[in-house]
FIKOLZA-1660 file (N, C-alpha, C; in steps of 0.1 Angstrom, whole numbers, plus 5000, padded with zeros to 4 digits):
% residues 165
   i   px   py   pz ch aa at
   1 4987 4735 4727  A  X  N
   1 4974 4741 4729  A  X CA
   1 4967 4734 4740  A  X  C
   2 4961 4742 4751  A  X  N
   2 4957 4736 4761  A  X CA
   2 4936 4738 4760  A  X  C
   3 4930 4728 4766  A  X  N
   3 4916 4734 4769  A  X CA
   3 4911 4737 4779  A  X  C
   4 4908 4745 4778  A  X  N
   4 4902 4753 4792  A  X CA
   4 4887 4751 4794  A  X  C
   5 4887 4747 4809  A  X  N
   5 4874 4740 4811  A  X CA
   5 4868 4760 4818  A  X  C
   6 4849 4754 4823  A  X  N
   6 4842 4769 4823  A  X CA
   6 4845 4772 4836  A  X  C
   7 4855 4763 4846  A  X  N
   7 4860 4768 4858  A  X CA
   7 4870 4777 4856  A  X  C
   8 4881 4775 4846  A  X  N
   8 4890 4785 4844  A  X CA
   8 4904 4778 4842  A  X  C
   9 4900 4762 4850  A  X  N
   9 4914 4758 4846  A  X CA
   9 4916 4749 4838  A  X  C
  10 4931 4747 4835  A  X  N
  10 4933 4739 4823  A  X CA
  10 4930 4725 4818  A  X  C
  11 4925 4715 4809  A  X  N
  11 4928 4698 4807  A  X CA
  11 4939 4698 4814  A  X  C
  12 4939 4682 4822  A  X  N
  12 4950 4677 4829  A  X CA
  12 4961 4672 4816  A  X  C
  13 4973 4678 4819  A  X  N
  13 4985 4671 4813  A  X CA
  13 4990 4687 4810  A  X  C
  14 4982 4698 4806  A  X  N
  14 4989 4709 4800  A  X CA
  14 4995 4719 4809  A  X  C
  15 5006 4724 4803  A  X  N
  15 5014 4732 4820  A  X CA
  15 5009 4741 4816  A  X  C
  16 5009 4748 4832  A  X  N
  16 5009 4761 4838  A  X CA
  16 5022 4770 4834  A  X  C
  17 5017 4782 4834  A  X  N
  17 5031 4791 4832  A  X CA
  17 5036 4795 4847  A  X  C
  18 5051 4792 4845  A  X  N
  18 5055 4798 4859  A  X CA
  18 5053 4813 4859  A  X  C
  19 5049 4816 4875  A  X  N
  19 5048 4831 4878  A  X CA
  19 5060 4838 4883  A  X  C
  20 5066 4846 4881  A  X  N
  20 5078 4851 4891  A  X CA
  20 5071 4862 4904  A  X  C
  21 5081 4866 4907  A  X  N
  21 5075 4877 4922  A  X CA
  21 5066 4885 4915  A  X  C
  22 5061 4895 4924  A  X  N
  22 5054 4907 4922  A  X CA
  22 5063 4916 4919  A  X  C
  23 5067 4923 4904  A  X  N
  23 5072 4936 4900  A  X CA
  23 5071 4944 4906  A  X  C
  24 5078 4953 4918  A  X  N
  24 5078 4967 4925  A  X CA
  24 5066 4967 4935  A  X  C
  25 5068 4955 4944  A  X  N
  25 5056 4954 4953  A  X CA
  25 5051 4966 4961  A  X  C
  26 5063 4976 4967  A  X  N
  26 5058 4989 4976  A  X CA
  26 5046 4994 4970  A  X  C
  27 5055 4995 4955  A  X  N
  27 5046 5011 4942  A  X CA
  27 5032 5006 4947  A  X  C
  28 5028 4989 4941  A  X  N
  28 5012 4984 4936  A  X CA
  28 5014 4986 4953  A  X  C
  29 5017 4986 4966  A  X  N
  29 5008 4988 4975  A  X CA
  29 5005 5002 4979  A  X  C
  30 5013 5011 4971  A  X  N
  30 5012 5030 4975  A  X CA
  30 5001 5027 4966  A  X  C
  31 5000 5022 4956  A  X  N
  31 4989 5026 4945  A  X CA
  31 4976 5025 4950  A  X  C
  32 4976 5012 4957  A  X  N
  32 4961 5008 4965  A  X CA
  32 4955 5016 4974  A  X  C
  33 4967 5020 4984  A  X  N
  33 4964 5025 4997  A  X CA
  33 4962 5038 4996  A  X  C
  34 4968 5040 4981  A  X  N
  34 4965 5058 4978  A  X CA
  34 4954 5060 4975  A  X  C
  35 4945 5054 4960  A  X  N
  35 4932 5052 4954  A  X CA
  35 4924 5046 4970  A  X  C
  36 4923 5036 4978  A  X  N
  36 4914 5040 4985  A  X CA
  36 4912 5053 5000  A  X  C
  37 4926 5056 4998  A  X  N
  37 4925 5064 5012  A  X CA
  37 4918 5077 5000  A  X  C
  38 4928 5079 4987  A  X  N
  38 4916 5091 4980  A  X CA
  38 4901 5088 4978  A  X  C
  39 4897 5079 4979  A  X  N
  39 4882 5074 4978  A  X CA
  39 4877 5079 4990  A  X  C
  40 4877 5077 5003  A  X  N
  40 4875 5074 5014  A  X CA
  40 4874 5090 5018  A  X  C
  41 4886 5098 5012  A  X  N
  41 4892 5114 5018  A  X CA
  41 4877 5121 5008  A  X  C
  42 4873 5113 4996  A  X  N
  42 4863 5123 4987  A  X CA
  42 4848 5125 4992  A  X  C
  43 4846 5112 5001  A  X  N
  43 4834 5109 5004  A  X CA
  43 4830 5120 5019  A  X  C
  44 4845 5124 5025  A  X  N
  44 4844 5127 5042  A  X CA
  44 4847 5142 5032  A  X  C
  45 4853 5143 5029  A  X  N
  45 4854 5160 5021  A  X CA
  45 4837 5162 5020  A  X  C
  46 4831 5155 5007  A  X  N
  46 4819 5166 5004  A  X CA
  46 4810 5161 5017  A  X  C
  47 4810 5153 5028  A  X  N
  47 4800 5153 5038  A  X CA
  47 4809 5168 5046  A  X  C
  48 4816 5169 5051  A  X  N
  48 4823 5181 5057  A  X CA
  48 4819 5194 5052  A  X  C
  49 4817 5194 5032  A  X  N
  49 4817 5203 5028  A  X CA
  49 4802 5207 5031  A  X  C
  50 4793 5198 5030  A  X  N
  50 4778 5200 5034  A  X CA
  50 4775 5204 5047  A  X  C
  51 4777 5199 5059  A  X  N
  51 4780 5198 5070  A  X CA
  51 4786 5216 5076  A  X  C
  52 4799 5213 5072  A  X  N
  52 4807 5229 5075  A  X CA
  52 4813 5238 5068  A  X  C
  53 4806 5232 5055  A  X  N
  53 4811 5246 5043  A  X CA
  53 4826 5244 5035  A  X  C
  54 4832 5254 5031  A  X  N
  54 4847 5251 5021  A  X CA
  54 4859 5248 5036  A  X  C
  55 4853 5256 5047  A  X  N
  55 4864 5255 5057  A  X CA
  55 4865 5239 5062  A  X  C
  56 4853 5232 5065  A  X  N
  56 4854 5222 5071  A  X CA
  56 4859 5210 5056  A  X  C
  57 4858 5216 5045  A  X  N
  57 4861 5206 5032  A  X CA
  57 4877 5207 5038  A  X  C
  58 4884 5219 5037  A  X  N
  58 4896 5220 5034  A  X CA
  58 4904 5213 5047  A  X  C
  59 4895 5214 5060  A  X  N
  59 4902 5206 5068  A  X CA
  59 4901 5196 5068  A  X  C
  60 4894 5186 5059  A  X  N
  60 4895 5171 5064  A  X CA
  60 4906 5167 5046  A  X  C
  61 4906 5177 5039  A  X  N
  61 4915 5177 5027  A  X CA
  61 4929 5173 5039  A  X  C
  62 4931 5185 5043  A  X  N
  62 4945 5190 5052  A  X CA
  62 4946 5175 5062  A  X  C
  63 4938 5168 5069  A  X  N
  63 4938 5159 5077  A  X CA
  63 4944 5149 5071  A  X  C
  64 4936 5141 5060  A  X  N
  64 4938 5132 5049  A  X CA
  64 4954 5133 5043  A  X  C
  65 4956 5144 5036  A  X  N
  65 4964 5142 5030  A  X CA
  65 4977 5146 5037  A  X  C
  66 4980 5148 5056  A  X  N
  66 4988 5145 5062  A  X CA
  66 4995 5133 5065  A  X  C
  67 4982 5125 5068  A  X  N
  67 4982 5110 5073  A  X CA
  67 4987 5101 5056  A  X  C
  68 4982 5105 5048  A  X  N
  68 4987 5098 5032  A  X CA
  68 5003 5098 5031  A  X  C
  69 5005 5115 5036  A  X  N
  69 5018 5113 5033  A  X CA
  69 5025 5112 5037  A  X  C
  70 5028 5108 5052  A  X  N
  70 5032 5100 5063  A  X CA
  70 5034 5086 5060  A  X  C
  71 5020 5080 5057  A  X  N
  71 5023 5065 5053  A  X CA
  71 5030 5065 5039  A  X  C
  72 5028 5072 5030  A  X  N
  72 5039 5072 5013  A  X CA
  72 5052 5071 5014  A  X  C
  73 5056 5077 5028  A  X  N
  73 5067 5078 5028  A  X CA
  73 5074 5067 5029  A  X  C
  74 5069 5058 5039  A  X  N
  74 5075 5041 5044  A  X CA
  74 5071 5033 5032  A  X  C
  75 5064 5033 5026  A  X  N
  75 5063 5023 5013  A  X CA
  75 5074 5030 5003  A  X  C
  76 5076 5041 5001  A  X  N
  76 5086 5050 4987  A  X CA
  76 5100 5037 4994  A  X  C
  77 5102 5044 5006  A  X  N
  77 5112 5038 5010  A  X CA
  77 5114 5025 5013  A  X  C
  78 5105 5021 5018  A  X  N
  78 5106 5001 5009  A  X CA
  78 5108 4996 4998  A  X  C
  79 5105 5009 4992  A  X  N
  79 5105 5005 4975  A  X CA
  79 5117 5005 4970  A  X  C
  80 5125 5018 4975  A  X  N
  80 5143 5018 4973  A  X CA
  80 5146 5009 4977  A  X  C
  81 5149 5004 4992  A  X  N
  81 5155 4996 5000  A  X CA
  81 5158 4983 4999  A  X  C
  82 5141 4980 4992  A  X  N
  82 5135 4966 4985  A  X CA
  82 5141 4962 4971  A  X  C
  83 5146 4971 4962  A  X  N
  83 5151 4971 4953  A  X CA
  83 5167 4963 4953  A  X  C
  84 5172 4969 4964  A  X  N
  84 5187 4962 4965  A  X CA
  84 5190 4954 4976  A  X  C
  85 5178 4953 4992  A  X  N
  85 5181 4945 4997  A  X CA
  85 5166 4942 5001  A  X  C
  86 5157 4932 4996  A  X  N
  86 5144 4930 4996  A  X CA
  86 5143 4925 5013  A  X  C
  87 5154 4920 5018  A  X  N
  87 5149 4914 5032  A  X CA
  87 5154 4927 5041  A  X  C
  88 5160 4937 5038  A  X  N
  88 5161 4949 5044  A  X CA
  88 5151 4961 5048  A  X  C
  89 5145 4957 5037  A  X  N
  89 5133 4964 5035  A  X CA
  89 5120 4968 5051  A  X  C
  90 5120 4955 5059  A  X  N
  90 5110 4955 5070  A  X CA
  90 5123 4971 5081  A  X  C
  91 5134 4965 5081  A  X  N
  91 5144 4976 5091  A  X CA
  91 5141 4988 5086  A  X  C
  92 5139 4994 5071  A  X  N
  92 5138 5001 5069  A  X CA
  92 5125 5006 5074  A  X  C
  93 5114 5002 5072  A  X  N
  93 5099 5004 5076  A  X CA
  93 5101 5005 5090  A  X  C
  94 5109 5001 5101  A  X  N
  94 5111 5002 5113  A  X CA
  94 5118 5014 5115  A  X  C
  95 5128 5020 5111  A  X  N
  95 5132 5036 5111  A  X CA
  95 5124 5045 5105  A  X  C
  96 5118 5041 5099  A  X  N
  96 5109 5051 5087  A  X CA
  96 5097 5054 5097  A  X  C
  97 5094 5046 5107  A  X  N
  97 5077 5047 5117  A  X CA
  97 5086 5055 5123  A  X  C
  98 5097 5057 5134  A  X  N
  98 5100 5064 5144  A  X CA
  98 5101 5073 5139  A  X  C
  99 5106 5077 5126  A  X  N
  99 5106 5092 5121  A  X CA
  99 5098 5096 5122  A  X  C
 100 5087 5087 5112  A  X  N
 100 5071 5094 5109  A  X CA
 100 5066 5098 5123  A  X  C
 101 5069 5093 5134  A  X  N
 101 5062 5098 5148  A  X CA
 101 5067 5108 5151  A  X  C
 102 5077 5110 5147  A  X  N
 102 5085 5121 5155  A  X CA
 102 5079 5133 5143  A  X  C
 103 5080 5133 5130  A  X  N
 103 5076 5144 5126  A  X CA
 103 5060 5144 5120  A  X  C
 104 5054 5133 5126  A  X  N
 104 5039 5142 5127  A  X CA
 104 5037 5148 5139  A  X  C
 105 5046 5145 5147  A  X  N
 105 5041 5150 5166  A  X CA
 105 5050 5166 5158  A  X  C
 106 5059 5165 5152  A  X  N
 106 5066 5177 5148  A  X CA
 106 5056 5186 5143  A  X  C
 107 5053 5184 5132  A  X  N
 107 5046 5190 5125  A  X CA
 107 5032 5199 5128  A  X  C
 108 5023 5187 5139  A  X  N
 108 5014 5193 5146  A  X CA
 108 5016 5203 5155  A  X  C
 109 5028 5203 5162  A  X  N
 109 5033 5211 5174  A  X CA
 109 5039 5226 5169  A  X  C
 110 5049 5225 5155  A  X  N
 110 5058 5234 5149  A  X CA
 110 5044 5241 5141  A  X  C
 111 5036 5231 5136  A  X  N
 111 5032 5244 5125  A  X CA
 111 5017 5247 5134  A  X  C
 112 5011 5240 5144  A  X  N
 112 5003 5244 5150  A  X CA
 112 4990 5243 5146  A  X  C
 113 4983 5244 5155  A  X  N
 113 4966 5249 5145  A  X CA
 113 4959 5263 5140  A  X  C
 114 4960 5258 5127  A  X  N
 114 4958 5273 5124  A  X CA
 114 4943 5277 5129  A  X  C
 115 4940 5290 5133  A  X  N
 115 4927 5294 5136  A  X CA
 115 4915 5287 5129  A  X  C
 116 4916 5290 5115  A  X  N
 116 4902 5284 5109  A  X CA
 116 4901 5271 5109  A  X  C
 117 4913 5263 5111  A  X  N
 117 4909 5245 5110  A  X CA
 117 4896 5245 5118  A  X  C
 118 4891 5233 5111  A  X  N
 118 4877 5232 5118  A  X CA
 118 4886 5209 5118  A  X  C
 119 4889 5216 5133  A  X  N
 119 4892 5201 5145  A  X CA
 119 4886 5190 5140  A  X  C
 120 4874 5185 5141  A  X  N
 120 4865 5179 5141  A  X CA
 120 4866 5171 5130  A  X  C
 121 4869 5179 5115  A  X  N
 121 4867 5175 5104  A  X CA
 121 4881 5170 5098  A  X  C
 122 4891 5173 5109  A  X  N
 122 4906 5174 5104  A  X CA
 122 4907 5159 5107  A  X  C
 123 4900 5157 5121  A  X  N
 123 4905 5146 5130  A  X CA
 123 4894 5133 5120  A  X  C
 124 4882 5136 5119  A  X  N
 124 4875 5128 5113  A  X CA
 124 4880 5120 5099  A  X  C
 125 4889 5129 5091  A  X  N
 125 4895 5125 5079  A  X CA
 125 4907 5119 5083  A  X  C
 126 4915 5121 5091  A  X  N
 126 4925 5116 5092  A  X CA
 126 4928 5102 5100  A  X  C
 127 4914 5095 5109  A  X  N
 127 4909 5086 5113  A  X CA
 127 4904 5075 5103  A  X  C
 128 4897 5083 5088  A  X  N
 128 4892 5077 5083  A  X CA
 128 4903 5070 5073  A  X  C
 129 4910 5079 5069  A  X  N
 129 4923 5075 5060  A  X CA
 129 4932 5068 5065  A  X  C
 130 4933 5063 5079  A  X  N
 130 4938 5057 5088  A  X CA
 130 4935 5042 5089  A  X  C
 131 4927 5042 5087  A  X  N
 131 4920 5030 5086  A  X CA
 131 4918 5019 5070  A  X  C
 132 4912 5032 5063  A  X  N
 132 4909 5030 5051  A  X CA
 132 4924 5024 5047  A  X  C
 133 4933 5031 5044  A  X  N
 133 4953 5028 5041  A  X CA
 133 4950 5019 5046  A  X  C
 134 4950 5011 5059  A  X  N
 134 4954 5004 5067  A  X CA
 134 4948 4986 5059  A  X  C
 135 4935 4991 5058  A  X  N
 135 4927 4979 5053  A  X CA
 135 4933 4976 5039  A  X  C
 136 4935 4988 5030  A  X  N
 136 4940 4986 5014  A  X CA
 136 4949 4981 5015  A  X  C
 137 4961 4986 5029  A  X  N
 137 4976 4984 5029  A  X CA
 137 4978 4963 5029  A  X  C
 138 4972 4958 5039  A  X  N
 138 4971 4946 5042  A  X CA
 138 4968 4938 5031  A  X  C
 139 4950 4945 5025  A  X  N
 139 4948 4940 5009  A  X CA
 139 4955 4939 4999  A  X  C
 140 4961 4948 4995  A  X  N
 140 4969 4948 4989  A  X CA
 140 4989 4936 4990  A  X  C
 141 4989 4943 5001  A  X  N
 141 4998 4934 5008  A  X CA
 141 4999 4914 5005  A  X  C
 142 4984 4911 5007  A  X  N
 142 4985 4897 5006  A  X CA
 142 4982 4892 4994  A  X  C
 143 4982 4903 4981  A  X  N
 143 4982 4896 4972  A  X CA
 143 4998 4897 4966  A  X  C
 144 5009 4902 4971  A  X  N
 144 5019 4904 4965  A  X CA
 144 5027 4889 4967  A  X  C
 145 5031 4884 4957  A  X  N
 145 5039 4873 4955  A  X CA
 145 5058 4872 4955  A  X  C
 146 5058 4867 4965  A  X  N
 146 5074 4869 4965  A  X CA
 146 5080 4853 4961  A  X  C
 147 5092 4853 4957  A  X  N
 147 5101 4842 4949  A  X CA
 147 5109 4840 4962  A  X  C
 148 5105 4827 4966  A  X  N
 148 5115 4824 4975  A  X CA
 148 5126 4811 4977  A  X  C
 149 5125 4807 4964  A  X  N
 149 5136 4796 4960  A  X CA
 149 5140 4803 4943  A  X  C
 150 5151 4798 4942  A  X  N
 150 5159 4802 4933  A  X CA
 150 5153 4796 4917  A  X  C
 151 5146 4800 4907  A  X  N
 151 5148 4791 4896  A  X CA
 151 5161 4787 4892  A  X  C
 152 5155 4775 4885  A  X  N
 152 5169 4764 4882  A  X CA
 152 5178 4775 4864  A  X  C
 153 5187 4773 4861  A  X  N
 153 5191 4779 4854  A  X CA
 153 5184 4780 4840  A  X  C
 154 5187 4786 4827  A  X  N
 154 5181 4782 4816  A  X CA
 154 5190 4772 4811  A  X  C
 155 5177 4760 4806  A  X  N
 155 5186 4748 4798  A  X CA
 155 5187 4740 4810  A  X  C
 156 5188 4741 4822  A  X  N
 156 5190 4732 4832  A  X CA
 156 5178 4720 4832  A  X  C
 157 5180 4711 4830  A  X  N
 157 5167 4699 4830  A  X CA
 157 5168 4692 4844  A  X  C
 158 5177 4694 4850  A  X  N
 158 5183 4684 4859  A  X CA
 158 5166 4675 4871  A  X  C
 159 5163 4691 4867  A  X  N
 159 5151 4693 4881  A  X CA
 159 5138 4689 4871  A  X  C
 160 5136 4691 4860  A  X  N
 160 5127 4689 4847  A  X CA
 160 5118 4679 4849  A  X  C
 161 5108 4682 4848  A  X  N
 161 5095 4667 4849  A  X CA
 161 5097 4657 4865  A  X  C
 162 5108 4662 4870  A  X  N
 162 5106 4650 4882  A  X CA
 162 5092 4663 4895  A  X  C
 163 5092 4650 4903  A  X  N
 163 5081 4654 4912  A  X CA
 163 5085 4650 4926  A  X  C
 164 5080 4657 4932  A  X  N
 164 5087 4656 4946  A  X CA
 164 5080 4646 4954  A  X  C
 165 5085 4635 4962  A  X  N
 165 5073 4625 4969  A  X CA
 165 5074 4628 4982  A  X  C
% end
C-alpha cells in the first residue's frame, strides 16, 4: 500500500506501475479529430444556417464532412497497417495523401458543383475542419505512448531493482 501525497504522487520507495503503449493509437486519434472537427462543423453549420438558410447549412455539412473523410481515411489505414507493421505505418500515410489528392481533385472535378451549393459556406467549413482535424490530429498525436524497448520476460529478475548509472 502506497501514500499518496495532494500532488498526486506517490511516498518515496513505492513503485509505479509500468505503462505499456497506447492500445489502437490511429482509432483514439480518428476519435479526437472526429469529435473536434464535428464540434467545429456544428458551430459553422448553425452560423451558415442563420446567415444563408437550410442551403447554406447543408453546404458547409457537405464541405466538412468531405475533408473528414478524406482525413478518416489515412488514420483507418494506419490503423490496419499499424497493427502488423507499426513502423510501416508512416509509408502507408505517404500513399494514402497522394490518393487522397488525387480523389479530392477527383471528386470536385467528376461530381462538380452542384447549382445550389452555396461556395462560400462549403469552402468556409471545409477550412474550418481543416484546421480544427489538424490541431486535434497533433493533440491527440502527442499524447500517444509508444513502447520502444522490449520488456524483460515474465519471471526474468536479471534486470530487477538494478539502476542504471
Amino acid at each position: 500500500m502506497s501514500t499518496h501525497h495532494s500532488n498526486g504522487n506517490s511516498a518515496a520507495g513505492s513503485a509505479v506501475p509500468v505503462s505499456g503503449p497506447t492500445a489502437t493509437p490511429w482509432l483514439k486519434i480518428l476519435k479526437t479529430s472526429s469529435l473536434g472537427a464535428a464540434a467545429a462543423t456544428l458551430l459553422v453549420v448553425v452560423l451558415a444556417f442563420i446567415v444563408a438558410g437550410g442551403v447554406g447549412a447543408l453546404s458547409a455539412v457537405l464541405g466538412s464532412a468531405l475533408v473528414v473523410f478524406f482525413f478518416a481515411i489515412s488514420l483507418l489505414i494506419g490503423h490496419v497497417v499499424g497493427r502488423r507493421n507499426p513502423s510501416g505505418a508512416i509509408g502507408a500515410f505517404i500513399a494514402t495523401y497522394v490518393l487522397k489528392v488525387v480523389g479530392f481533385g477527383a471528386a470536385l472535378f467528376i461530381i462538380g458543383t452542384p447549382d445550389w451549393l452555396e461556395t462560400t459556406w462549403f469552402f468556409i467549413a471545409a477550412v474550418v475542419s481543416v484546421v480544427v482535424w489538424q490541431v486535434a490530429e497533433v493533440f491527440a498525436f502527442s499524447r500517444v505512448r509508444y513502447q520502444i524497448y522490449d520488456d524483460p520476460e515474465d519471471g526474468d529478475s536479471s534486470t530487477a531493482g538494478k539502476e542504471s548509472r
